[in-house]
C-alpha angles and dihedrals in degrees: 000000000000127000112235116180118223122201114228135213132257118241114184107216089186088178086067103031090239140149107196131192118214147166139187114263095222084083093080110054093033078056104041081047075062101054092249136112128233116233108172114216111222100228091232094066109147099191105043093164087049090045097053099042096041089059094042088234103192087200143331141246123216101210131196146281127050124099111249098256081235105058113111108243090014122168131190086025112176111193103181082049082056094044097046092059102036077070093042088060090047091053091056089055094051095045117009105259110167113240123200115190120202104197103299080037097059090038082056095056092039089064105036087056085059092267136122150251129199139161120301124202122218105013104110126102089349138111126226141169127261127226117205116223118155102004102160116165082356089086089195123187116220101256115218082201131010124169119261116209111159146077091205125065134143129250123236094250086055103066094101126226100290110054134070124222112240085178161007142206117225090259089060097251115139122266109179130355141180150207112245100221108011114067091255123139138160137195117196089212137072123265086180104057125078147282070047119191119231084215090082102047080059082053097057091036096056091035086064107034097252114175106261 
């Protein structure tokens, strides 16, 4: 199977002067149902070019939680998370590396391609319908229901010059997105949390090229 490398939160234990990284344990089976393997990437990682190619990382998932440092009232901010994969997007560009984002990752490549993220009502705890538009290589399917987990999301109109939108909620945020020329591409919902939907393991598995 291929090795596919997942980025983690923070969490701050300050009785114990610790910065953990974590990460939900549903990634691994949703993964392993798509043919890949989890390889979590620790978010103090010096070399990321070495990191990536050492493992023979055939891509990378930017997973959730964490607030962007930039975003104005932020909590549970993680800088050297923002910075990681900040680096891991630069590498893409520069080879190729497929790059998956799961709703901070998708706020993460929205403003690192010059866009921009703001407060969003009534997306937390909830479940909506998706509406494809550009979907391009996604190859997304339209979602009667997907999970909504965030109180940040981006407008449409706040996408920025550079990235396609795969999808939309019915209040017009954005769902999913794409590059259109690097193999970039971002959902605003969890894979990882139940009732999942196998339709998104086939998503992962043909993102990153996974044997049927």
């Amino acid at each position: 199977m291929l090795r596919v490398g997942i980025t983690q939160r923070v969490e701050v234990l300050e009785d114990r002067d610790e910065r953990r990284d974590a990460l939900d344990q549903a990634w691994a089976p949703l993964l392993e149902g798509a043919g890949l393997v989890a390889v979590p990437i620790p978010n103090r990682v010096a070399d990321v070019a070495g990191f990536i190619e050492g493992l023979g990382l055939a891509g990378v998932i930017l997973s959730g939680g964490n607030d962007l440092v930039s975003l104005p009232g932020a909590t549970h901010t993680a800088p050297e998370r923002d910075a990681l994969e900040r680096a891991i997007l630069e590498r893409s560009a520069e080879t190729g590396l497929p790059v998956f984002g799961v709703c901070r990752g998708l706020q993460l490549m929205v403003v690192h391609h010059g866009g921009r993220v703001t407060p969003v009502a009534d997306h937390v705890r909830t479940h909506h319908p998706v509406k494809r538009e550009d979907v391009g290589f996604l190859e997304l399917d339209a979602r009667d229901r997907v999970n909504s987990f965030h109180d940040w999301g981006v407008r449409a109109e706040d996408v920025g010059s550079v990235l396609r939108i795969a999808a939309l909620a019915p209040d017009g945020s954005v769902e999913a997105l794409r590059h259109p020329e690097l193999p970039q591409a971002a959902i605003m919902w969890h894979p990882e949390r139940g009732p999942t939907d196998p339709r998104d393991a086939a998503l992962l598995a043909r993102f990153f090229g996974a044997p049927g």
